[in-house]
Backbone as CSV, one residue per row, in Angstrom:
resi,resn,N_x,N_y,N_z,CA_x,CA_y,CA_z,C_x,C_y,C_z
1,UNK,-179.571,43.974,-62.017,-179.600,44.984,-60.971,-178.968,46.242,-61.534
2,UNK,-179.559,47.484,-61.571,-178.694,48.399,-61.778,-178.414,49.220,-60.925
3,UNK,-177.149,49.995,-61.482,-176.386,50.409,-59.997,-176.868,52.035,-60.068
4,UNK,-175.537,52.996,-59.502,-176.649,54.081,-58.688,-175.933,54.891,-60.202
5,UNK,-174.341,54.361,-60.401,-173.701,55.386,-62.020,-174.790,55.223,-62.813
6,UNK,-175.402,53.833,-63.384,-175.907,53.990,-64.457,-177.330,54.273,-64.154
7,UNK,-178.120,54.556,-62.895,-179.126,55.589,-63.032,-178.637,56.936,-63.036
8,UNK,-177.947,57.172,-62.433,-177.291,59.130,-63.268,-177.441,59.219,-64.694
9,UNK,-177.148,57.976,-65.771,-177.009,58.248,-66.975,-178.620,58.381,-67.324
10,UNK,-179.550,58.208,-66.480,-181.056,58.838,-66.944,-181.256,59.573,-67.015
11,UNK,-182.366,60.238,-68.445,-183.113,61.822,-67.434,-183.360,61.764,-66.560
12,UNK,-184.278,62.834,-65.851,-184.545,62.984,-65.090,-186.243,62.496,-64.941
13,UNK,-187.013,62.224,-66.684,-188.276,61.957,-66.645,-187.924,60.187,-67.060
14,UNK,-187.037,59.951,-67.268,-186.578,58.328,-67.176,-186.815,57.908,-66.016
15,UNK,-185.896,58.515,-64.912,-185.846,58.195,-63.299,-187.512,58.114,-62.614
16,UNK,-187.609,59.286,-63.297,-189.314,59.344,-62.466,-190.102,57.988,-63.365
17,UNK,-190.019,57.736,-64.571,-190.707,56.454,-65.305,-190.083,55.082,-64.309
18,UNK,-188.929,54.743,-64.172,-188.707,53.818,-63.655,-189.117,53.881,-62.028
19,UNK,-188.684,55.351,-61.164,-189.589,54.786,-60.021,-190.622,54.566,-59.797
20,UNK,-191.893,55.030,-61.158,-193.424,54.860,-60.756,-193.201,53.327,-61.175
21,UNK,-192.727,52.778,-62.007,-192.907,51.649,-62.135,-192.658,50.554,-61.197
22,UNK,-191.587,50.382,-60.188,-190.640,50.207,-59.268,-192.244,50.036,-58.117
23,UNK,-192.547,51.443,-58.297,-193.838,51.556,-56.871,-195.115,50.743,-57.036
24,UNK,-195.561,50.742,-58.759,-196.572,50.230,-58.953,-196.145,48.533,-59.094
25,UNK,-194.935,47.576,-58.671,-194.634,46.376,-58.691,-194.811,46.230,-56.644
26,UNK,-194.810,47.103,-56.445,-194.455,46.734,-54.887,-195.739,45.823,-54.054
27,UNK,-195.366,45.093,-53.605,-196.126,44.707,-52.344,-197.568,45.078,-51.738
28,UNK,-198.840,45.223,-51.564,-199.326,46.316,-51.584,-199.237,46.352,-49.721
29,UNK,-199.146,45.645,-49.305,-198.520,45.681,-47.498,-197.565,46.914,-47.280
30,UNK,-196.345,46.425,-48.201,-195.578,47.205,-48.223,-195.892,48.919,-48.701
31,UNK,-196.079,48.666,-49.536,-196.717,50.383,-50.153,-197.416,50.889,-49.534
32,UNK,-198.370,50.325,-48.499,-199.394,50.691,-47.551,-198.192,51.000,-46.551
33,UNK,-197.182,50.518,-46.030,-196.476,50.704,-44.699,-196.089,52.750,-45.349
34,UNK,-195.361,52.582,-46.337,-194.754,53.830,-47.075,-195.728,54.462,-46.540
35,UNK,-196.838,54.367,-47.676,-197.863,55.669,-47.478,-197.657,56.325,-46.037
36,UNK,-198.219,55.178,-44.933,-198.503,55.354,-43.818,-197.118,56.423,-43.355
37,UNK,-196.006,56.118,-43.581,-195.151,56.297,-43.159,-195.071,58.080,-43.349
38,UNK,-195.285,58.333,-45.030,-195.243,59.731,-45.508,-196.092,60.562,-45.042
39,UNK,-197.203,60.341,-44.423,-198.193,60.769,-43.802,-197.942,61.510,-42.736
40,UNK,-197.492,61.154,-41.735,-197.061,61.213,-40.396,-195.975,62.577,-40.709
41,UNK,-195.522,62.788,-41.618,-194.263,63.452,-42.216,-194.515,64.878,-41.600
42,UNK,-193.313,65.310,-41.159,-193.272,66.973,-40.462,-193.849,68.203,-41.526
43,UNK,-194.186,69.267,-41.053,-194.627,70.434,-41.879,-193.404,70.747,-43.174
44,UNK,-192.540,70.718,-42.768,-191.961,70.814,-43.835,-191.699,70.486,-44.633
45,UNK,-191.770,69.045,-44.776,-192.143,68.128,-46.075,-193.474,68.278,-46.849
46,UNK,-194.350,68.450,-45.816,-196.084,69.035,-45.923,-195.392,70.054,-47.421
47,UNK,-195.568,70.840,-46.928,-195.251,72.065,-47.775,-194.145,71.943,-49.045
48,UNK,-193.086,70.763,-48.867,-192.041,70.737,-49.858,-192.988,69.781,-50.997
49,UNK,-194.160,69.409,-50.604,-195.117,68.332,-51.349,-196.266,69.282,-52.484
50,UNK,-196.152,70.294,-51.750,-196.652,71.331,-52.616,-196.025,71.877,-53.466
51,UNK,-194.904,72.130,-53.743,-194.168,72.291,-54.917,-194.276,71.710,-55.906
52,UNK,-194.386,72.774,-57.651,-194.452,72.074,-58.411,-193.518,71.072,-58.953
53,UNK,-193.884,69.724,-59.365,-193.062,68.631,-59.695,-191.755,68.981,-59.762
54,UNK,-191.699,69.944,-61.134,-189.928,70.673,-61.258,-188.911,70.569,-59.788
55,UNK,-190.141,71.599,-59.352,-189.461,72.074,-57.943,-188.855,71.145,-57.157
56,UNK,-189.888,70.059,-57.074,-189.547,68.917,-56.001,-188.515,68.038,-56.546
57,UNK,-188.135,67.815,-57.847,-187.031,67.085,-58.477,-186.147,67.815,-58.475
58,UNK,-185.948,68.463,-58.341,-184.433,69.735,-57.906,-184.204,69.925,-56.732
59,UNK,-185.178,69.584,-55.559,-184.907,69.750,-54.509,-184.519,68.165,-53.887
60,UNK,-185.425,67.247,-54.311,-184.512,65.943,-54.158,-183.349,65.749,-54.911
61,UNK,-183.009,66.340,-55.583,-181.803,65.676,-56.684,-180.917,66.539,-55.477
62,UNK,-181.218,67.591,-54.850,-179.918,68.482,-54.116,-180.214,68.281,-52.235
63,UNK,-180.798,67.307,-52.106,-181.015,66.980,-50.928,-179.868,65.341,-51.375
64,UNK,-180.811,64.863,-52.177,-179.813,63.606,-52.328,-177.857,63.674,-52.352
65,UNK,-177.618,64.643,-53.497,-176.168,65.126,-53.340,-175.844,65.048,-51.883
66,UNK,-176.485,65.759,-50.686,-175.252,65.357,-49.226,-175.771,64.798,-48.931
67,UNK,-176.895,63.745,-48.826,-177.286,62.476,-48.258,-175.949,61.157,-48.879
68,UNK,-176.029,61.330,-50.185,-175.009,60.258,-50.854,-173.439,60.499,-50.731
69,UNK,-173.572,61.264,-50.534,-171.748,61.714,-50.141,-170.839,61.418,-49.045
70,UNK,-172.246,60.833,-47.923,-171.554,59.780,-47.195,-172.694,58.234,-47.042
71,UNK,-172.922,57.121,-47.934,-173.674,55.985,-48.237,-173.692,55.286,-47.311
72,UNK,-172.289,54.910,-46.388,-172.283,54.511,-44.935,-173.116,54.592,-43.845
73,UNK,-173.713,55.761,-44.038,-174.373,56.349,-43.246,-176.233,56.596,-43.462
74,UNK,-176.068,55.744,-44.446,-177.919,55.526,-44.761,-178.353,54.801,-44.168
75,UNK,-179.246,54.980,-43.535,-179.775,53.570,-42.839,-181.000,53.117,-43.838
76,UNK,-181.163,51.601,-43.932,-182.259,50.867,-44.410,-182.749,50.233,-43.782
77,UNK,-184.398,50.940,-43.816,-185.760,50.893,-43.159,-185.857,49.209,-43.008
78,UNK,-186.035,48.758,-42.075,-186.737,46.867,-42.210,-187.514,46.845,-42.952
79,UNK,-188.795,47.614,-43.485,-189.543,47.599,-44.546,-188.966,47.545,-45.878
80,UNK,-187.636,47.932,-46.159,-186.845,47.874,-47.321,-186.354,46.270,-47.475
81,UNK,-185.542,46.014,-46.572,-184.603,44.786,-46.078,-185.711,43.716,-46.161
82,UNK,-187.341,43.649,-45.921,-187.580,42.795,-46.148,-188.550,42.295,-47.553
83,UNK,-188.721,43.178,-48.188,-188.537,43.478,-49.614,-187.780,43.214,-50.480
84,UNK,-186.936,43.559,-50.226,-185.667,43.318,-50.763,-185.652,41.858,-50.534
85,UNK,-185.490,41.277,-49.523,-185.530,39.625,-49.407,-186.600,39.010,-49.764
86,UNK,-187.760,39.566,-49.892,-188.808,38.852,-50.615,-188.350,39.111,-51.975
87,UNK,-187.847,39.968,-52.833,-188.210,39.459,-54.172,-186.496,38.879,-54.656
88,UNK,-185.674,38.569,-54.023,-184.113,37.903,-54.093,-185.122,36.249,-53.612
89,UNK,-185.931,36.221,-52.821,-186.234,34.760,-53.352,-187.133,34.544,-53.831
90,UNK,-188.011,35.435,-54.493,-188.737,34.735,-55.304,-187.382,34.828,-56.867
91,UNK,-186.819,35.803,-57.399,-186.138,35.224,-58.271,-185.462,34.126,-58.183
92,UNK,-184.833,33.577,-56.485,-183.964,32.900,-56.571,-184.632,31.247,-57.171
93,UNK,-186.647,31.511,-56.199,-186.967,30.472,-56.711,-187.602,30.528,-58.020
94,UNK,-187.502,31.466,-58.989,-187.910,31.430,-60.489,-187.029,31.922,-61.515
95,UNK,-185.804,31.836,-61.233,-184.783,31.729,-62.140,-184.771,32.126,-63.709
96,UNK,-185.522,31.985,-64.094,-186.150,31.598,-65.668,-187.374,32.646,-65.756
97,UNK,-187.894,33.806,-65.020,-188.874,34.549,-65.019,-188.367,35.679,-65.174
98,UNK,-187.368,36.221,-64.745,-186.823,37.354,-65.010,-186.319,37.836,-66.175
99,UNK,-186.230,39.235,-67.092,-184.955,39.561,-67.690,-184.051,40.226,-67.583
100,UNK,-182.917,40.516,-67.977,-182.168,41.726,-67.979,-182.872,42.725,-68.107
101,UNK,-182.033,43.850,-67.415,-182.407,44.932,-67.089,-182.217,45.517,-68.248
102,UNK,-181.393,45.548,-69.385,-181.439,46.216,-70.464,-182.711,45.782,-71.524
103,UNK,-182.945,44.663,-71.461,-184.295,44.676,-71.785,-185.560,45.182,-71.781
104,UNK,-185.346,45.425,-69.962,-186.350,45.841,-69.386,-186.206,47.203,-69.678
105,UNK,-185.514,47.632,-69.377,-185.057,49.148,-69.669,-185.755,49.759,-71.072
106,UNK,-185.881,48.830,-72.273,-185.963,49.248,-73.427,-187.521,49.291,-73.448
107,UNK,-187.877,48.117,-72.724,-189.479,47.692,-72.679,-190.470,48.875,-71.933
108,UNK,-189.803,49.234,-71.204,-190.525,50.561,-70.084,-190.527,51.638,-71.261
109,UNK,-189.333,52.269,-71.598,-189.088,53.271,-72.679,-190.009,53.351,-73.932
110,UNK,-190.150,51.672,-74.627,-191.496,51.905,-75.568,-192.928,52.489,-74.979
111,UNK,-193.057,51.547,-73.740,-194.219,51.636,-73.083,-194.613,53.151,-72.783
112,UNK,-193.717,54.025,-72.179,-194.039,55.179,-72.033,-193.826,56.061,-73.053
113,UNK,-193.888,55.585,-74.687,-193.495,56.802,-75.542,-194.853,56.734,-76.188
């Protein structure tokens, strides 16, 4: 599992490699709920979606700063929570399928060079 310090120690085109990867493992129920979800999204996100990539990674990286400054106060979606519990048991029931994350870490990094 890695935590939230040692994703800071990523770039910033690391972070974006590991969340496309992260999205393209998901559920496709689940990824379908997301979509659905982003869709529905107010004009102003509309428009913050139009920004070029740069733009939009500077503007999440500084939206995130006062979202994380109080963590207490995040709420997690049931669509997360049960995700999250689907794949804690499927490792729990395949033990022996997984690797470390530093592995994995290294394996993504070839893959995308």
């Amino acid at each position: 599992m890695i935590g939230a310090a040692e994703l800071l120690r990523f770039s910033v085109d690391e972070r974006i490699d590991l969340v496309d990867a992260l999205w393209e493992s998901l559920d496709p129920v689940v990824a379908e709920k997301i979509r659905a979800h982003y869709a529905t999204l107010d004009p102003l996100l509309q428009e913050a979606l139009r920004l070029p990539r740069d733009a939009r990674i500077d503007l999440a990286m500084d939206l995130w700063e006062t979202i994380s400054a109080s963590p207490d106060d995040i709420p997690t979606p049931d669509w997360l929570v049960e995700e999250l519990d689907r794949r804690l048991a499927e490792a729990d029931a395949n033990p022996d399928e997984g690797i470390p994350w530093e592995i994995f870490r290294e394996e993504l990094r070839e893959r995308l060079r």
